[in-house]
N, C-alpha and C positions, 0 to 999 in steps of 0.2 A: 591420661593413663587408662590401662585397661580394667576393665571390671576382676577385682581382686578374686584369687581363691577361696579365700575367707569369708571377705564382705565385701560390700563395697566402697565402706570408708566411713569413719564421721564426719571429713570435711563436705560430705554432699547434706546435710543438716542444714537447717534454717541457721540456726544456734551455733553452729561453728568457730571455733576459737581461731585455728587456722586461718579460716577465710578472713576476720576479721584482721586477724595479725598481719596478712600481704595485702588488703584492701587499706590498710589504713597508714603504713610503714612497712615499706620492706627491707628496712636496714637491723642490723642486729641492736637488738637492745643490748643496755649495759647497767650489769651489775655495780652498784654504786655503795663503797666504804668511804665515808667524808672525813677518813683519818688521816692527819700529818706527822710529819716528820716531829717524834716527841707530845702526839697526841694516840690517844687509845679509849676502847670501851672504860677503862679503870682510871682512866688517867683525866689530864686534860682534855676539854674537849674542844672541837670547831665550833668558831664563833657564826655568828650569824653571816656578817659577809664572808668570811670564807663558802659558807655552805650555797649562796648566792652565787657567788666568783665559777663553783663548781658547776650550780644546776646552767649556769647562762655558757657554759663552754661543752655540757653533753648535749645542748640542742642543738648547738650547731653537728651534732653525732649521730644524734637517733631522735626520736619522739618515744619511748619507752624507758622506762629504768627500774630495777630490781632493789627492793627493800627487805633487811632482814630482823626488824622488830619493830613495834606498834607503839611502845611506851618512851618514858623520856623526852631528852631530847631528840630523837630520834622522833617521836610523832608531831612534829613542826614540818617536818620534808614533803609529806605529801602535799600542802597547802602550799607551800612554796615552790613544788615543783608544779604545780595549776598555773601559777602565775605565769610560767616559762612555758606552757601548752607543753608540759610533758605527760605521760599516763605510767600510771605507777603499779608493779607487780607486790606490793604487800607484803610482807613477811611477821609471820608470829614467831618469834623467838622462845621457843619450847626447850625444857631440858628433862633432867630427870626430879630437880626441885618443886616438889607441885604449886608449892605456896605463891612461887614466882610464876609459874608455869597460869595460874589463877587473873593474875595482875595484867602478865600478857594478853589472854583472852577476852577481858574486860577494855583496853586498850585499844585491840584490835576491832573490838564492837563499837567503840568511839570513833576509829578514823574511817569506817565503812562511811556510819550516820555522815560525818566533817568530811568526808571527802569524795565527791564525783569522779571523781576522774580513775578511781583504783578499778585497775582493764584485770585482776585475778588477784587471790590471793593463795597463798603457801601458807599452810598450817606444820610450823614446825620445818628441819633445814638438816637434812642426814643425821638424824634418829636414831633409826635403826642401823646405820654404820656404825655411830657409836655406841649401840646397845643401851640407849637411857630409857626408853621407853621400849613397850612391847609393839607389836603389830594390832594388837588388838585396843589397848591402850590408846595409840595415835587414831586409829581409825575412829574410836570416841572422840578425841578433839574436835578431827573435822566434823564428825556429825554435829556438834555442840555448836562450831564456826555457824551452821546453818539456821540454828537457833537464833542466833546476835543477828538475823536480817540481813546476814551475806546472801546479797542476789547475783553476784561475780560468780565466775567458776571458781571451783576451789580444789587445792591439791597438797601436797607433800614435799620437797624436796627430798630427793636421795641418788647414792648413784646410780647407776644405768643396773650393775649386778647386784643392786640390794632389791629393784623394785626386779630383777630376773626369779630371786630365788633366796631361800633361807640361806645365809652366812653358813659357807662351806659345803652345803648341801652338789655341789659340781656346778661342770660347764654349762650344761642343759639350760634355757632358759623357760620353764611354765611359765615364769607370773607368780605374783603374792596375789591371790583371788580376791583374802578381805580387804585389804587395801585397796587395789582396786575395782572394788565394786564400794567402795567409799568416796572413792574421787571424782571429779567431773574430767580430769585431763591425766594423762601420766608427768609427771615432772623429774626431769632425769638428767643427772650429771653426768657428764663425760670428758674425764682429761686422760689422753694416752700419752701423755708423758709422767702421770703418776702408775700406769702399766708398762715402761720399757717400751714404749711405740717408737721405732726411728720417726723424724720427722718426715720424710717421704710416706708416711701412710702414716700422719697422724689424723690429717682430716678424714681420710677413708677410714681409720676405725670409726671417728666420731659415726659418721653417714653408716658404714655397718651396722655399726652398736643397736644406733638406732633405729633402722629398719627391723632389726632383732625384736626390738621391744614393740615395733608396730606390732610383729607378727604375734608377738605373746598378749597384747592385749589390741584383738582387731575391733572391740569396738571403739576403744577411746583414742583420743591424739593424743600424740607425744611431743611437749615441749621441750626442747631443749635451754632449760633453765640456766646451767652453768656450762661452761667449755671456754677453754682458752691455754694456752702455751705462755711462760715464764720466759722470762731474758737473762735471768741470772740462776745463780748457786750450781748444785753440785750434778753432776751427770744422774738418772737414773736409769740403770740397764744401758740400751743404746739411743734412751732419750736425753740429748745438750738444753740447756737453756739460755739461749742468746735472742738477740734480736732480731737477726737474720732469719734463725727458724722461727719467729712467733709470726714475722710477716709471710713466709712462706707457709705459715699453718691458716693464717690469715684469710692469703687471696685463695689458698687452695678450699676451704671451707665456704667462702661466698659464694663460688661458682656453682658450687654443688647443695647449697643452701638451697639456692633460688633456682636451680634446677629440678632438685626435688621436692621443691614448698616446704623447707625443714623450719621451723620457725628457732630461731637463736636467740641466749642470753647470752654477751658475751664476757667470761669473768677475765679481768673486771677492767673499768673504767679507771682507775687511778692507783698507783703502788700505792701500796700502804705497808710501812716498815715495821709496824706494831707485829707483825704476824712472824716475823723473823723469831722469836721469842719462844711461839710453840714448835715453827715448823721448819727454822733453819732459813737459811738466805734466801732459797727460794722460794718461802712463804713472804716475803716481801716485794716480788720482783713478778708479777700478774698483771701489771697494770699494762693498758696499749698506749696512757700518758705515764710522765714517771710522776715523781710526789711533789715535784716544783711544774707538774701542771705542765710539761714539756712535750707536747707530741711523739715517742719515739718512730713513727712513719711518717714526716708529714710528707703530701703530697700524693702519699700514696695511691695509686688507681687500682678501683676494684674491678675482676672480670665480668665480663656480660654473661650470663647463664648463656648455655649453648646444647641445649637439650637434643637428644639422638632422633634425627628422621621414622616417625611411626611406621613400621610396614604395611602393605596390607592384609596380612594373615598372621598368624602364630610365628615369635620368632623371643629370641632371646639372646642378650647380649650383657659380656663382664665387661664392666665400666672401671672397675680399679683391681689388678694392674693393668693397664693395656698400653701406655704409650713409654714409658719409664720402663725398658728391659733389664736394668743393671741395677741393683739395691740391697740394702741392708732388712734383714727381718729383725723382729725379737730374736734377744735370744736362745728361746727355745723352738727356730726356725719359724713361726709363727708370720702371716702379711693376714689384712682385711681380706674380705673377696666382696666385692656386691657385684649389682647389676637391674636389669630389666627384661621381664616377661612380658610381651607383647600379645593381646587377646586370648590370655589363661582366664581358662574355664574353671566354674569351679570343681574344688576337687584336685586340680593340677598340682605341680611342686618340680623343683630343680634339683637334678642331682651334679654335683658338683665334683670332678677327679684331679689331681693331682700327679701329672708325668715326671717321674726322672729315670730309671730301669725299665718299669710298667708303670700302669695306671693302677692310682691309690685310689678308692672313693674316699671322701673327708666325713666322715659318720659320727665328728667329737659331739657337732650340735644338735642333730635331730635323730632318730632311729631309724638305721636303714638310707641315711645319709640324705633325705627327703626333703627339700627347703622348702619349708611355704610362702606362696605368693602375694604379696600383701600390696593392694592396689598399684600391681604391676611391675613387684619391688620386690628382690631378694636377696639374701645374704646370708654371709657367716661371720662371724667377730673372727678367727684365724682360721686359717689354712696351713698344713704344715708343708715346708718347701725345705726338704731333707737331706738332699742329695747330696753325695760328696763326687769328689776328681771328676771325670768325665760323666757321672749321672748329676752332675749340677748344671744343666741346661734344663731345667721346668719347663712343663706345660701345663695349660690351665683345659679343663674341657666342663662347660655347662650345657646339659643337654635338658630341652623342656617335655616335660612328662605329663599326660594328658592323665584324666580320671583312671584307666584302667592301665596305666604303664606305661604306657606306649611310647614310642620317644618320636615327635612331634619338630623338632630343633634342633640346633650347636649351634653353640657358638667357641672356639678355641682359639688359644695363644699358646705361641712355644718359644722358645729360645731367651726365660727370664733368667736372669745370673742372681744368684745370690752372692755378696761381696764379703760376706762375714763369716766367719764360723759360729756354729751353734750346736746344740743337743736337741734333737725332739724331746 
């Protein structure tokens, strides 16, 4: 990729979390709940071979697995998953209870000392989604985490729009500053079937979302800690949960994983039914096995990345939509848009238009509709595709803008159908 408008990246670092993630495993990790059927945090727990039966069926998965507390029984797994050569993403289970909040910290300072193989930790697990702690607050934990001899990078979970911007604050995405300049990585959740994504652009929101948050924080990397698509419960917007679209969110996400070096957790490795309780049926129904341990893909093959022939000079090209003319948006007419800027300079940025009468600039996400170029990567989280009767033939126009304006590129598509009705 080309030298970013920003920076140039932190995967060019010695230290790089990135590099290390596709140098050592380039498969998705997977977020691991060791709950069964009529087991829970409150309840019964997994016994030891079960937790065994678990760890020896995700290696044959991944080399990676995501943990979401340090104490209990819950801190046996890291040891156990050594045995199995897995490396483990750490979780401190933070609330608003400090007393607890205390016990975990302590905990977490034991499995660092006991356990080699922890490849990062997460202090704390969407926080400030659920507003139990402040931003300022959490940013003390992890400063603290550093204290207990974490030599791992260390980070936060939350979603993609909580680490964008204060709760309601709009679209726009700055960045939480103190938070991140607390962190050593961004760690960010993204499920576009809890936003109304059709599944034809659910993995392009993922890959937007987070090109977004590169852009809002260009010095750090952005892990994708959580993402994954449901196979059950109830529609949300014009997101289904079935199995058909979790595999087609599936392959359509690896290609574009390992195309753009996006490093992935994938949620999650096993249904777990205990969650039906908060979140309704389709809190149970996440897993890519079911809860009897059952493949719901076997056999599955994944695509080979297929990355866009480099030009030789300045050029720019929209990567999602471009071969799929006919689809469903949000319903508030809303699709992803990314893409690729080719030897942007710094300084540079994409302006992005949307055809159906005329041409719309898309100005929701940046002022002046200006996309920054972030190690040759740009985007927008929607686009609005509004058009009714005969102005419902879209077109797409990305044009690359050098330092002083200039327009330098295009790249265009026309004749996208929107299949649904909607409202801007």
């Amino acid at each position: 990729m080309s030298t970013s408008a920003l920076a140039a990246g932190p995967e060019t670092s010695d230290d790089s979390l990135v590099r290390r993630w596709f140098s050592e495993d380039t498969r998705f990790a997977l977020a691991y709940g060791p709950f069964r059927t009529w087991q829970s945090p409150g309840g019964p727990l997994p016994s030891f071979a079960e937790i065994e039966e678990d760890l020896a069926i995700i290696r044959q998965e991944t080399g990676r697995i995501r943990l979401y507390g340090s104490c209990g029984f819950m801190a046996t797994i890291p040891a156990l998953a050594a045995k199995h050569g897995l490396e483990v993403i750490q979780g401190v289970a933070l609330s608003a209870k400090k007393d607890e909040n205390e016990r975990e910290m302590r905990c977490f300072g034991d499995r660092l000392a006991q356990s080699p193989n922890i490849f990062a930790g997460l202090v704390g697990n969407e926080i400030l989604l659920r507003q139990e702690l402040t931003e300022e607050e959490l940013a003390g934990y992890i400063d603290r985490a550093r204290g207990l001899g974490a030599k791992v990078p260390l980070s936060t979970g939350e979603t993609w729009n909580s680490w964008c911007s204060e709760v309601n604050e709009g679209l726009r995405c700055p960045g939480r500053k103190r938070l991140g300049e607390s962190v050593d990585f961004i760690a960010a959740h993204f499920f576009p079937y809890w936003e109304g994504v059709p599944v034809e652009h659910g993995a392009a929101h993922v890959l937007a979302t987070w090109i977004t948050l590169r852009a809002a924080f260009p010095t750090k990397e952005v892990i994708v800690t959580e993402t994954g698509w449901p196979t059950g419960g109830r529609p949300f917007g014009l997101a289904e949960g079935n199995v058909e679209n979790q595999r087609r969110f599936l392959r359509d996400l690896r290609g574009w994983a390992k195309d753009y070096r996006m490093p992935v957790v994938l949620f999650e490795i096993f249904d777990e039914p205990w969650k039906e309780i908060a979140e309704g049926q389709v809190g149970g129904h996440w897993g890519y096995f079911d809860v009897k341990r059952k493949a719901k893909h076997p056999g599955l093959q994944w695509p080979a990345a297929a990355a866009a022939k480099e030009p030789a000079g300045p050029a720019v090209r929209i990567e999602h939509p471009r071969t799929e003319k006919k689809f469903r948006t949000k319903t508030n007419c809303g699709i992803p848009v990314f893409g690729r800027a080719w030897h942007a300079g710094p300084g540079w940025h994409v302006r992005l238009e949307v055809h159906s009468d005329n041409w719309y600039p898309q100005e929701q996400w940046y002022p002046a509709g200006l996309i920054p170029v972030i190690d040759g990567m740009w985007s927008v989280p929607e686009a609005v595709l509004g058009g009714i009767g005969a102005s419902n033939r879209h077109g797409l126009r990305a044009t690359l803008l050098d330092a002083d304006g200039k327009a330098v590129a295009t790249d265009e598509i026309d004749g996208l159908i929107r299949t649904n009705e909607c409202t801007p």
